[in-house]
C-alpha positions in Angstrom: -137.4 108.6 -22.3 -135.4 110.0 -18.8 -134.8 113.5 -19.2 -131.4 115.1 -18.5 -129.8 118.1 -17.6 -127.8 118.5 -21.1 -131.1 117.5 -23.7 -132.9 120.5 -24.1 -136.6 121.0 -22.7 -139.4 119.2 -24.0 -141.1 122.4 -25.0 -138.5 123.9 -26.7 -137.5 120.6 -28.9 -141.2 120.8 -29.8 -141.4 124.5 -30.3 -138.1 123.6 -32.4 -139.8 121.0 -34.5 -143.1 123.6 -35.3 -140.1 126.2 -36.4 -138.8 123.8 -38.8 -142.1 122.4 -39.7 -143.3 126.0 -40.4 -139.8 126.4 -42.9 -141.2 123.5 -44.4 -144.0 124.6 -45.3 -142.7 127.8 -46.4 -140.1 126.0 -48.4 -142.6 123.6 -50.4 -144.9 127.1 -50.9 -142.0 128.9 -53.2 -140.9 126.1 -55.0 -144.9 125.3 -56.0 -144.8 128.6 -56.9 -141.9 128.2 -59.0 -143.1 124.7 -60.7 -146.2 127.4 -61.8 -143.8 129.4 -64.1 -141.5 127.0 -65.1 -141.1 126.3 -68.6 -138.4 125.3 -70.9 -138.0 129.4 -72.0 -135.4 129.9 -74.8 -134.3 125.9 -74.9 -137.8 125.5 -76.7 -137.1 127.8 -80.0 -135.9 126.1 -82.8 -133.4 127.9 -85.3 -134.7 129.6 -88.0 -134.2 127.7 -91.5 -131.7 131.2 -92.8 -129.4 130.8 -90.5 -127.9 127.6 -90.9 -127.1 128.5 -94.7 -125.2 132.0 -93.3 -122.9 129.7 -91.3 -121.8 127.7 -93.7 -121.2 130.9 -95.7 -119.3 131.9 -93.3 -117.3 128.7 -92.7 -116.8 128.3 -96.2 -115.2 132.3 -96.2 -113.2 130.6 -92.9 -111.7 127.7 -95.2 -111.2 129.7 -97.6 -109.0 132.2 -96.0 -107.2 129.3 -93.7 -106.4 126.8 -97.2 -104.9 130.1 -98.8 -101.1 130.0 -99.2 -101.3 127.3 -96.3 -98.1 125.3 -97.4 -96.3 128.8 -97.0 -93.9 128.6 -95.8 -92.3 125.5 -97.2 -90.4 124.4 -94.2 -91.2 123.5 -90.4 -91.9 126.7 -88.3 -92.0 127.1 -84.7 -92.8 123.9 -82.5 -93.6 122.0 -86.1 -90.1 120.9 -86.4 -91.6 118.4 -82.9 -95.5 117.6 -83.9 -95.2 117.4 -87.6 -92.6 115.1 -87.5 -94.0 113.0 -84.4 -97.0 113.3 -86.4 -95.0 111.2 -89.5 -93.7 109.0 -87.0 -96.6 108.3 -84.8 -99.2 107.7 -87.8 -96.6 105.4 -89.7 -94.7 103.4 -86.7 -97.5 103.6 -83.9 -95.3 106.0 -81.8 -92.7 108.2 -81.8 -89.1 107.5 -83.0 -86.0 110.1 -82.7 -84.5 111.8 -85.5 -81.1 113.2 -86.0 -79.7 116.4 -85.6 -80.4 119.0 -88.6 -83.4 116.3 -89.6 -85.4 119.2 -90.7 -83.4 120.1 -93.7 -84.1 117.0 -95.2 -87.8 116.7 -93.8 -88.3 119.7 -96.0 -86.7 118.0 -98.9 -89.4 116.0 -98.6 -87.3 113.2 -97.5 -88.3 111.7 -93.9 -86.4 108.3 -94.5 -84.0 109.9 -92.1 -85.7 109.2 -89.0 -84.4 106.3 -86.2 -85.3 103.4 -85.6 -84.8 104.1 -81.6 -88.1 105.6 -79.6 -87.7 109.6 -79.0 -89.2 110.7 -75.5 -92.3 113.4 -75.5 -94.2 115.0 -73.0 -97.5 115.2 -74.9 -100.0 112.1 -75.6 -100.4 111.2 -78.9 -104.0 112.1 -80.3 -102.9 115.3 -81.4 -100.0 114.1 -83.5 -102.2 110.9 -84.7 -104.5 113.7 -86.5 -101.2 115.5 -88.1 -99.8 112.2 -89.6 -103.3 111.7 -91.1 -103.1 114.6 -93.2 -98.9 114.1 -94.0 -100.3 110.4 -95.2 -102.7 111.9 -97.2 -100.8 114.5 -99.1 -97.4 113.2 -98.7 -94.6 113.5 -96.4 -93.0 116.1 -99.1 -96.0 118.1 -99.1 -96.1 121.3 -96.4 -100.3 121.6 -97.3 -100.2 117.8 -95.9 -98.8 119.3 -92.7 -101.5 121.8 -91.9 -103.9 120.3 -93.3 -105.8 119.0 -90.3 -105.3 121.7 -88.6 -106.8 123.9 -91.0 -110.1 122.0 -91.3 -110.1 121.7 -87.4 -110.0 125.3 -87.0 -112.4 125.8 -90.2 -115.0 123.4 -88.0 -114.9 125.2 -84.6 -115.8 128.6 -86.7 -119.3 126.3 -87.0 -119.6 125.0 -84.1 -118.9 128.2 -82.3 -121.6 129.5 -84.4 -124.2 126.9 -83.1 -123.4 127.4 -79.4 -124.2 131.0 -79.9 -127.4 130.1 -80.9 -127.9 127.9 -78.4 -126.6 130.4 -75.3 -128.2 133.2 -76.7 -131.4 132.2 -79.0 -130.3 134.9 -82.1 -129.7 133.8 -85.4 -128.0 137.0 -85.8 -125.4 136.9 -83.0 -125.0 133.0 -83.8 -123.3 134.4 -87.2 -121.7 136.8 -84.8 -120.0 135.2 -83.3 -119.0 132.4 -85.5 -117.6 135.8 -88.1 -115.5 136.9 -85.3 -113.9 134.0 -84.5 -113.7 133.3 -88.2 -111.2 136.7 -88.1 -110.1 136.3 -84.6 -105.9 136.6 -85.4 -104.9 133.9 -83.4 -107.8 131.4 -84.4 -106.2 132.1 -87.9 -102.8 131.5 -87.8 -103.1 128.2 -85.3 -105.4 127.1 -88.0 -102.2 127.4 -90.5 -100.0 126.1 -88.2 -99.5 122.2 -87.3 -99.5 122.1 -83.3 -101.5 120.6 -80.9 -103.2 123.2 -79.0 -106.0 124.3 -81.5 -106.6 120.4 -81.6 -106.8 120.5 -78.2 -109.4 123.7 -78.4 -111.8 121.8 -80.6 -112.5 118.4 -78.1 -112.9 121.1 -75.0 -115.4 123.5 -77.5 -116.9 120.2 -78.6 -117.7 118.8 -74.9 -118.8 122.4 -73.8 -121.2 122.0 -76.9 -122.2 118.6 -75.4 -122.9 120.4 -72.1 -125.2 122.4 -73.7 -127.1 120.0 -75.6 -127.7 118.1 -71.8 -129.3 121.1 -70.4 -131.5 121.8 -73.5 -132.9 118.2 -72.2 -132.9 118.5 -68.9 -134.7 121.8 -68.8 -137.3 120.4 -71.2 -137.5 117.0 -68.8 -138.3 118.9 -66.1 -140.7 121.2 -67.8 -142.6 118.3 -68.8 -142.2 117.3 -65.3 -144.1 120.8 -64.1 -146.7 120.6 -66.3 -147.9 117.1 -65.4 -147.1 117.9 -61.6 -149.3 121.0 -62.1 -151.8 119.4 -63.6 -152.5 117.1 -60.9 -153.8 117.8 -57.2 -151.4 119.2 -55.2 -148.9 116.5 -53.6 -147.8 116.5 -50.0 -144.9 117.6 -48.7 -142.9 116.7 -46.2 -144.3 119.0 -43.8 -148.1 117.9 -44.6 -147.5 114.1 -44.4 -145.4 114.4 -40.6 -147.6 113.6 -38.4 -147.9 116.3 -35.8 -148.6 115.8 -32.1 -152.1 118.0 -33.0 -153.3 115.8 -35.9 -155.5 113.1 -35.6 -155.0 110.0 -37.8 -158.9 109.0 -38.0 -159.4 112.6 -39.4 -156.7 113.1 -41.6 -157.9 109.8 -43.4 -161.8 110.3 -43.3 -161.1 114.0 -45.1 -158.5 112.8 -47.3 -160.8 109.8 -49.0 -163.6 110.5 -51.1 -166.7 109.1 -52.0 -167.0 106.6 -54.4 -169.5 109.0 -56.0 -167.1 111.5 -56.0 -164.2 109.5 -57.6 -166.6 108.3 -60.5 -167.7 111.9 -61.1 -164.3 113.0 -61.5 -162.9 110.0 -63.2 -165.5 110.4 -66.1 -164.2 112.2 -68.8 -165.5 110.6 -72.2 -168.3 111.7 -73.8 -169.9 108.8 -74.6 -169.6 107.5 -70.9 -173.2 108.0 -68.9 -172.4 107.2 -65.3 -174.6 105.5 -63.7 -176.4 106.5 -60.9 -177.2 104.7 -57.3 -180.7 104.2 -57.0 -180.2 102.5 -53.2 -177.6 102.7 -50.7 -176.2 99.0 -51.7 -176.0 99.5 -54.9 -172.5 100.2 -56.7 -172.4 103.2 -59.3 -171.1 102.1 -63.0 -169.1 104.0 -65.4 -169.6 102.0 -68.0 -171.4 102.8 -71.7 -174.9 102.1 -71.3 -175.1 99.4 -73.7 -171.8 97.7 -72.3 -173.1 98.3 -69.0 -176.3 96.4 -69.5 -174.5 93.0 -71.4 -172.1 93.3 -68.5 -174.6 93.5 -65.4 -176.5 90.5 -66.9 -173.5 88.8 -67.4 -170.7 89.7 -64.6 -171.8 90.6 -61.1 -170.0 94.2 -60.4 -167.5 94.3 -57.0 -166.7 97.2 -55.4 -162.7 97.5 -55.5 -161.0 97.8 -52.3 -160.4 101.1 -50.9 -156.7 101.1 -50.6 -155.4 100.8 -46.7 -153.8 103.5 -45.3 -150.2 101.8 -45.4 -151.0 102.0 -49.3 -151.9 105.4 -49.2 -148.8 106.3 -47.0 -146.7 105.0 -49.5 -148.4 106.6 -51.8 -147.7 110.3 -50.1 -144.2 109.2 -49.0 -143.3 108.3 -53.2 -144.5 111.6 -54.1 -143.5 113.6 -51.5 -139.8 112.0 -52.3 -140.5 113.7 -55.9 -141.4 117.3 -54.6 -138.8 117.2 -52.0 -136.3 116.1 -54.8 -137.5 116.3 -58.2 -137.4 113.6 -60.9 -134.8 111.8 -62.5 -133.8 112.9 -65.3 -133.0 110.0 -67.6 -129.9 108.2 -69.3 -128.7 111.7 -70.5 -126.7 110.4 -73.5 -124.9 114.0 -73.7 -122.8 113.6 -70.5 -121.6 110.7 -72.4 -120.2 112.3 -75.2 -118.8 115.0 -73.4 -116.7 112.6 -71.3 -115.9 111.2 -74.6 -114.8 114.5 -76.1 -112.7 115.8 -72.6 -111.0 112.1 -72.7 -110.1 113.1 -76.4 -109.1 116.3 -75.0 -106.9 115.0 -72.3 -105.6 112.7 -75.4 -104.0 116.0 -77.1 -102.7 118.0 -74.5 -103.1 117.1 -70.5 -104.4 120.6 -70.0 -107.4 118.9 -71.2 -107.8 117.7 -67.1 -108.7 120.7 -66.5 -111.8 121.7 -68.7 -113.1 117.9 -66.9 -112.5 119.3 -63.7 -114.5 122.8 -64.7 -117.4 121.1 -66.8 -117.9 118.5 -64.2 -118.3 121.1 -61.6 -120.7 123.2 -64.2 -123.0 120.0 -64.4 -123.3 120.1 -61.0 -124.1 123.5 -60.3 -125.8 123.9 -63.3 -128.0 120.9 -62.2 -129.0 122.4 -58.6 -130.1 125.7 -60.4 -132.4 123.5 -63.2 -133.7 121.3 -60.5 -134.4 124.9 -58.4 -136.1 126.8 -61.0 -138.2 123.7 -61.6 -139.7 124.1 -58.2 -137.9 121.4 -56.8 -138.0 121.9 -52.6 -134.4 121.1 -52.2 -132.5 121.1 -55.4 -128.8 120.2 -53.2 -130.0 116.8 -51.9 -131.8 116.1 -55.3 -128.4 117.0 -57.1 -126.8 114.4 -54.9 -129.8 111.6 -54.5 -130.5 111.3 -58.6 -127.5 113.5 -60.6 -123.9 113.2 -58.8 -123.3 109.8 -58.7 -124.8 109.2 -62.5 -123.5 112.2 -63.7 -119.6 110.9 -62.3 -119.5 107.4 -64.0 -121.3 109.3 -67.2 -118.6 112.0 -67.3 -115.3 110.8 -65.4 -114.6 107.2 -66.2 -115.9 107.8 -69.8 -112.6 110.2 -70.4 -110.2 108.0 -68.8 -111.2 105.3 -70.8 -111.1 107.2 -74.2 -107.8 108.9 -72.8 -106.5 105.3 -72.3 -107.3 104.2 -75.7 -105.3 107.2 -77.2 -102.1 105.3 -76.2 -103.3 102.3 -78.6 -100.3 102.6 -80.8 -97.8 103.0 -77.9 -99.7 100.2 -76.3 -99.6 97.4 -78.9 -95.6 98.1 -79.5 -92.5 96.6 -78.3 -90.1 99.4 -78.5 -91.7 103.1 -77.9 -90.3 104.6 -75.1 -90.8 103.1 -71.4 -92.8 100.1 -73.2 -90.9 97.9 -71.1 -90.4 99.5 -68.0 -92.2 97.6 -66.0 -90.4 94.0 -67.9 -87.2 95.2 -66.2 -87.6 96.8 -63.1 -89.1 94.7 -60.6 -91.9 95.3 -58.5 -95.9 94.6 -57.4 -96.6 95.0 -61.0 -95.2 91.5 -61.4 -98.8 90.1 -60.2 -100.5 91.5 -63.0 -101.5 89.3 -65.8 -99.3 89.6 -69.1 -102.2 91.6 -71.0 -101.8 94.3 -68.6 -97.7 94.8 -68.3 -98.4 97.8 -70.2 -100.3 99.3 -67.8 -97.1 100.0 -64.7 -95.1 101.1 -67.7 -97.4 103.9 -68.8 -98.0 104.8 -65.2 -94.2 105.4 -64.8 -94.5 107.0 -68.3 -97.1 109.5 -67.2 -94.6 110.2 -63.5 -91.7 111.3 -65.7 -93.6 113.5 -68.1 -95.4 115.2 -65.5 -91.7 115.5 -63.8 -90.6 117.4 -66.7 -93.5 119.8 -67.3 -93.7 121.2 -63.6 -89.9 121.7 -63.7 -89.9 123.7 -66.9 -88.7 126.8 -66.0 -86.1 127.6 -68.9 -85.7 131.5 -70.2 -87.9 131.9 -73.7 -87.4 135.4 -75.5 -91.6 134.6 -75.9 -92.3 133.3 -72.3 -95.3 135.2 -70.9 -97.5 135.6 -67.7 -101.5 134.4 -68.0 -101.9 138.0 -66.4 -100.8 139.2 -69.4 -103.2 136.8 -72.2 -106.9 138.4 -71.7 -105.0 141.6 -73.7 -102.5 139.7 -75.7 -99.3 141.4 -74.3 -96.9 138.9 -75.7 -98.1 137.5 -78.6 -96.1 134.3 -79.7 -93.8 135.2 -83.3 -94.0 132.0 -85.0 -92.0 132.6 -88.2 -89.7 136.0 -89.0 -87.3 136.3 -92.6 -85.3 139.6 -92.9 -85.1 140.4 -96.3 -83.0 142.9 -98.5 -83.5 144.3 -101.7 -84.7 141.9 -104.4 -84.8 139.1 -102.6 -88.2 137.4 -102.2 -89.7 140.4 -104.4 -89.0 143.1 -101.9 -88.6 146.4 -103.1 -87.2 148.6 -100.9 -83.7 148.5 -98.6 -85.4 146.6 -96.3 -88.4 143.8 -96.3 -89.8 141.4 -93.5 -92.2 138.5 -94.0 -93.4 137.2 -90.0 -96.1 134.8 -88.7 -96.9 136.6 -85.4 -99.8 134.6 -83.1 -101.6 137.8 -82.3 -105.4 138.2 -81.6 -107.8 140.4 -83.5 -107.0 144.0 -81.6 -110.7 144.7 -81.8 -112.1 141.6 -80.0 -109.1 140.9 -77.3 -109.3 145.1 -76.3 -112.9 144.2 -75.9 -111.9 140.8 -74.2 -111.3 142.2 -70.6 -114.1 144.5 -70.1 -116.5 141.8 -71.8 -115.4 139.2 -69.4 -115.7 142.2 -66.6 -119.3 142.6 -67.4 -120.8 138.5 -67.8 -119.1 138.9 -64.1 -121.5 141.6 -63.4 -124.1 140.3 -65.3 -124.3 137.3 -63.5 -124.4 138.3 -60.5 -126.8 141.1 -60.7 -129.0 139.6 -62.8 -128.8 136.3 -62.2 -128.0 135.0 -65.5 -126.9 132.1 -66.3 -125.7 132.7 -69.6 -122.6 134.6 -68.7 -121.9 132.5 -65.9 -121.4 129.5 -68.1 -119.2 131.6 -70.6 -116.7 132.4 -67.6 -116.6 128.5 -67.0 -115.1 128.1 -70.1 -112.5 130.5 -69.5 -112.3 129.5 -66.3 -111.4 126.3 -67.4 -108.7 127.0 -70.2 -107.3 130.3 -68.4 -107.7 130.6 -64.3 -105.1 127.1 -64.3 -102.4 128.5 -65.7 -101.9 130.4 -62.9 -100.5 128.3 -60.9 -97.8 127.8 -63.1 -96.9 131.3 -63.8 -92.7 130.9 -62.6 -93.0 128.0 -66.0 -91.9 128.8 -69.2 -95.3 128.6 -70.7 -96.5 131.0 -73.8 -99.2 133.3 -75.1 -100.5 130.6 -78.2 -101.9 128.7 -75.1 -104.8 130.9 -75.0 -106.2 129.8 -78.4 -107.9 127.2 -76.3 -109.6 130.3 -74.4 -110.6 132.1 -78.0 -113.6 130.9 -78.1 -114.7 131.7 -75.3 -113.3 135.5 -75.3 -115.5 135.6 -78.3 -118.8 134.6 -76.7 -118.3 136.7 -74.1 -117.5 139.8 -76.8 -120.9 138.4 -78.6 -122.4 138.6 -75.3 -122.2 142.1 -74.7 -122.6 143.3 -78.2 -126.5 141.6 -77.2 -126.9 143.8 -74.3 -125.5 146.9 -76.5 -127.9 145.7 -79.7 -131.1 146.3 -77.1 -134.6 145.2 -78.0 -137.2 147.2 -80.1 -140.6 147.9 -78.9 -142.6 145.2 -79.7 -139.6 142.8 -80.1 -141.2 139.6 -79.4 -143.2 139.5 -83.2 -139.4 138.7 -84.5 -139.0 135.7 -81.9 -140.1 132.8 -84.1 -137.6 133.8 -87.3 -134.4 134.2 -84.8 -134.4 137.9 -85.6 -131.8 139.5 -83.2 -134.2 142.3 -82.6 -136.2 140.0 -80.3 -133.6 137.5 -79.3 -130.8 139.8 -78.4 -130.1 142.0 -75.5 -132.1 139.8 -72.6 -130.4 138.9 -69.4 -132.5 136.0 -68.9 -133.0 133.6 -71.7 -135.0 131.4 -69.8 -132.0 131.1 -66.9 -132.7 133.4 -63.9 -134.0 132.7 -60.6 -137.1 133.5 -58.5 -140.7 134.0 -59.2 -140.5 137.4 -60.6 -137.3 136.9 -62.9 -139.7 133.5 -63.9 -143.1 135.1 -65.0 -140.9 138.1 -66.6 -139.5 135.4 -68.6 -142.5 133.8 -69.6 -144.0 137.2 -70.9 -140.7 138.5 -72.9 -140.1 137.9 -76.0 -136.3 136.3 -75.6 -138.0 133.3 -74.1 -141.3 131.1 -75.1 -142.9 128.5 -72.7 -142.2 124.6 -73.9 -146.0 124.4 -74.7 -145.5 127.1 -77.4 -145.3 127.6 -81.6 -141.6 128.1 -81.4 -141.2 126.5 -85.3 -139.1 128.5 -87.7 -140.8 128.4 -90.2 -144.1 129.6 -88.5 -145.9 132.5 -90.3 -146.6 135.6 -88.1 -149.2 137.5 -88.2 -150.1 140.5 -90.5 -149.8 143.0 -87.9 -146.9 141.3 -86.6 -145.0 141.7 -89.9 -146.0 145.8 -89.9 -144.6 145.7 -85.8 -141.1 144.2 -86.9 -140.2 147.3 -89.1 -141.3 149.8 -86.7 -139.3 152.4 -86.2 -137.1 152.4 -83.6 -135.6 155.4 -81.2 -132.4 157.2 -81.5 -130.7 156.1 -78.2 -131.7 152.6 -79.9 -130.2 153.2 -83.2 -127.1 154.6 -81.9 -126.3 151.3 -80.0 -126.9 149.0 -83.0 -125.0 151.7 -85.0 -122.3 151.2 -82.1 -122.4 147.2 -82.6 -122.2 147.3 -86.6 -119.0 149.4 -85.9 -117.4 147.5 -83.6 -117.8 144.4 -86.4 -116.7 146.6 -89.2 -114.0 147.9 -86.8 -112.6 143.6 -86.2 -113.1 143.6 -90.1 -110.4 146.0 -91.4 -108.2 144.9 -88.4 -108.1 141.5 -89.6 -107.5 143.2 -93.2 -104.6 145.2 -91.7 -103.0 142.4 -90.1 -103.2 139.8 -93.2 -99.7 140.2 -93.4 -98.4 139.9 -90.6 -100.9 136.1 -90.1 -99.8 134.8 -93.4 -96.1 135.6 -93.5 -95.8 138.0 -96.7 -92.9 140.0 -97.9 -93.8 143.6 -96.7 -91.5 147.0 -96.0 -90.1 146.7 -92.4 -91.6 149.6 -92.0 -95.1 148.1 -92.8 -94.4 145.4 -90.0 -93.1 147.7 -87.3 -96.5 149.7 -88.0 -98.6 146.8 -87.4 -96.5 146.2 -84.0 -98.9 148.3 -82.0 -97.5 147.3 -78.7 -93.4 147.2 -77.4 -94.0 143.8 -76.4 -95.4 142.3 -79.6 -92.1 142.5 -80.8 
């Protein structure tokens, strides 16, 4: 090779190549360390047996409360006068059709024979609406329970499901019912619940796929824990660094001390007890392993070979394979849940398009969340093993998956002749002509899809209800669904003057906690590296941070019921750190008691060595290998341990958390009114508007 003026020096290319041999090295050193405490931490426990009979108790209390009065009242309220009626249309035509003026006097007659036979145009695919007609087919067109009745059992199944991702982010039975309570009596969880529109449809496929997330990392942790162990197990495995050759190494050495013995390799490949090896009496004879009876039927029958040491281009192989797997860590498998939560966004998208961006947030998560498993599990570069065995699975798992379910939410407008735009692309003329017949539907949508988008970015009509996102993480203009002014003996009011209002208003308690609980997962996350709250923010980050890009669009407060949950993990979130752990709080671990669940940071989720072997000693998260059944028994001395008595300081931050729940309680209690619409004093409503703006 000639040497010029502009490559650098021999020496210093080859004092550069020791400097990034020697980071090599150091690299492959920490992440063997970390493969040492690796283990699957709080993804390992299993739920104990109690708690899955307190959530339905308190999804039952849910139902209850949401089926109550729900065809109150007996006419189309707010945006229902559009989705329960395209709901009618949609479920019995296939898509929608336009109605006359003043159709909603006789579609609360119970009379919906009124409707056109011309297509209507909407802005909003058409899963959410397919899920509406289902209930007014079931009950009747006539019937106002029919209306909401989807809606209600949606928002009766998230309180569940919330419930179980609790447990899942943070390992307490307790907190699971927690959470899944507050959200139960969160205001605006209620009244969407009672009310037939699309967005709380919408919340339950983006809480659903941020379930399935979940459920992925629960396996890909325990994958790669298996992974450690058996790595672990075996004799350390080269790295990168060891297997370069270096211009100091010497190949004839490097493969006389790397190959052992044939002594040695039966020695150490003898493990059963009824196996006698055999031993060399003269330097030509070959060792056996064999039983000693099978070994003498086989020596007079069968002359033993020697196998073939393998060649060092076997060997390099060898080396290369594993030192791929060190370098970049396993794969991790078909990963079935990646699937479902593409189905689930696609489903999303299929109710509201805002649904685009919890894919674009959860896809992300996976990514990140992938580089941080693959880190912890002392993989030597987690980034290039993201990209080498996740990325591109991970895409056509996640991405193609929702656009084909999206796709087939348009079936009905699909397989018709007249819905609106159906034949676009029949009488406009362009490269779409090419297509084969089975597909003409496809330019049409497309152009479909360009209009409604058109018409949603140039919203910017005045609404007395129109608010700012900056305004939603305190609930500063709540949405007023439905409002009667009464007088005097009408509707059973009796006093001068009487209101009945449906006002889309968060529990006070849990939204005046929202912004300084979302304030501390930020903190939490970064000081102590937890991943717990990080993944809570990407929820909100996905239903909340978009909107404001919009914010000169008329768009409304009711859109953060696809944030709710979320605002109430993160509220359950801190109410862990505040609960604190009792001395000895691991003996309560393998019932789910929230003694020694809540209150940890890690959870099985930081980073680095120390946050690792803390981990594997605490009592908020148990290594893969184990007794993490619930219905293990603990020990005698255990039992005495979990009713030990605990310190003030301690008591007084459970007595704080109790209060805080009692506290959302009586404010749902206070605010019944004013989320189901009864006849009350005007006086009683204008106490219950605590805020100016809620007006």
């Amino acid at each position: 090779m000639t040497h010029t003026a502009d490559s650098p020096a021999p020496t210093r290319r080859i004092a550069r190549e020791r400097l990034a041999r020697k980071r090599e090295k150091v690299r492959a050193g920490a992440a063997a360390m970390r493969r040492e405490t690796f283990h699957a931490g709080m993804w390992a426990t299993r739920a104990p047996v109690w708690m899955w009979p307190a959530l339905l108790v308190i999804t039952g209390i849910g139902a209850a409360l949401r089926l109550f009065r729900l065809d109150f009242p007996h006419r189309l309220i707010f945006d229902e006068t559009y989705y329960v009626k395209d709901g009618y249309s949609v479920f019995n035509f296939g898509y929608e059709r336009s109605w006359p003026d003043k159709a909603d006097d006789s579609f609360n007659a119970g009379d919906p024979s009124v409707i056109e036979s011309t297509p209507e145009y909407v802005v909003h695919p058409p899963l959410g609406k397919w899920l509406i007609g289902w209930g007014i087919d079931l009950f009747g067109a006539d019937d106002s329970f029919g209306w909401r009745f989807t809606v209600a059992i949606i928002g009766t199944l998230t309180i569940f499901l919330l419930g179980v991702i609790a447990w899942k982010l943070f390992r307490s039975a307790f907190f699971a019912c927690v959470a899944a309570g507050l959200l139960a009596i969160d205001g605006e969880h209620f009244v969407h619940s009672r009310t037939s529109l699309l967005d709380i449809v919408l919340m339950a496929f983006v809480l659903l796929a941020f379930f399935f997330i979940l459920l992925d990392r629960e396996q890909v942790t325990k994958r790669l824990a298996s992974w450690t162990r058996s790595t672990t197990k075996s004799p350390s495995t080269p790295t990168f660094a060891e297997v370069a050759p270096t211009p100091e190494s010497n190949p004839s050495k490097t493969t006389s001390t790397s190959t052992s013995t044939p002594t040695e390799a039966t020695a150490s490949s003898s493990s059963d007890p009824d196996e006698v090896p055999s031993t060399p009496s003269g330097p030509g004879e070959v060792p056996r392993t064999f039983p000693t009876k099978l070994s003498e039927s086989v020596s007079s029958a069968v002359p033993v070979t020697e196998a073939a040491p393998p060649t060092a281009g076997a060997r390099r192989r060898r080396q290369i394979k594993s030192r791929d797997v060190m370098n970049f860590g396993p794969r991790l498998g078909v990963r079935p849940w990646i699937f479902a939560a593409g189905i689930s966004l696609g489903l999303a998208t299929g109710v509201k398009w805002s649904g685009l961006y919890a894919l674009a947030v959860f896809g992300i998560l996976l990514v990140l969340w992938d580089v941080h498993s693959r880190h912890r599990a002392g993989v030597v570069h987690p980034w290039l093993g993201m990209f080498i065995r996740d990325s591109i699975p991970s895409f056509f798992k996640l991405v193609p998956i929702a656009l084909v379910t999206y796709v087939a939410c348009w079936t009905g407008w699909i397989r018709s002749d007249d819905a609106w735009d159906r034949q676009w692309a029949a009488e406009n003329f362009g490269w779409w002509r090419v297509l084969p017949e089975w597909l003409d539907w496809l330019p049409s949508l497309a152009h479909y899809h360009y209009t409604a988008y058109s018409f949603h970015v140039g919203l910017d009509s005045e609404h007395p209800y129109m608010s700012n996102p900056w305004g939603w993480i305190v609930q500063w203009r709540p949405t007023s669904f439905y409002y009667e002014s009464y007088d005097k003996g009408d509707m059973g009011c009796t006093v001068a003057k009487c209101s009945s209002a449906i006002t889309s208003v968060g529990n006070p308690v849990i939204w005046g906690l929202a912004a300084l609980a979302v304030l501390v997962c930020l903190i939490v996350w970064i000081i102590r590296r937890d991943v717990r709250p990080a993944v809570i923010l990407a929820g909100l980050a996905a239903t909340w941070l978009p909107w404001f890009a919009y914010q000169e669009r008329t768009i409304f407060t009711f859109y953060t019921i696809v944030m709710v949950p979320f605002v109430v993990l993160a509220v359950t979130y801190c109410l862990t750190l505040v609960w604190g752990r009792a001395p000895g709080g691991g003996v309560g671990r393998a019932e789910g008691g929230a003694a020694g669940n809540a209150g940890s940071g890690s959870g099985g989720s930081a980073t680095g060595i120390s946050r690792a072997a803390n981990d594997a000693a605490s009592a908020d998260t148990l290594p893969s290998n184990s007794s993490s059944h619930s219905g293990a028994a603990a020990p005698a001395g255990s039992r005495k341990q979990r009713f030990a008595r605990i310190s003030a300081a301690l008591f007084a931050r459970r007595l704080s958390v109790g209060l805080v729940l009692v506290a959302a309680i009586l404010a749902f209690a206070y605010f019944w009114p004013i989320y189901t619409g009864e006849v009350i004093p005007f006086s009683a409503w204008n106490n219950r508007m605590w805020n100016i703006t809620w007006r």
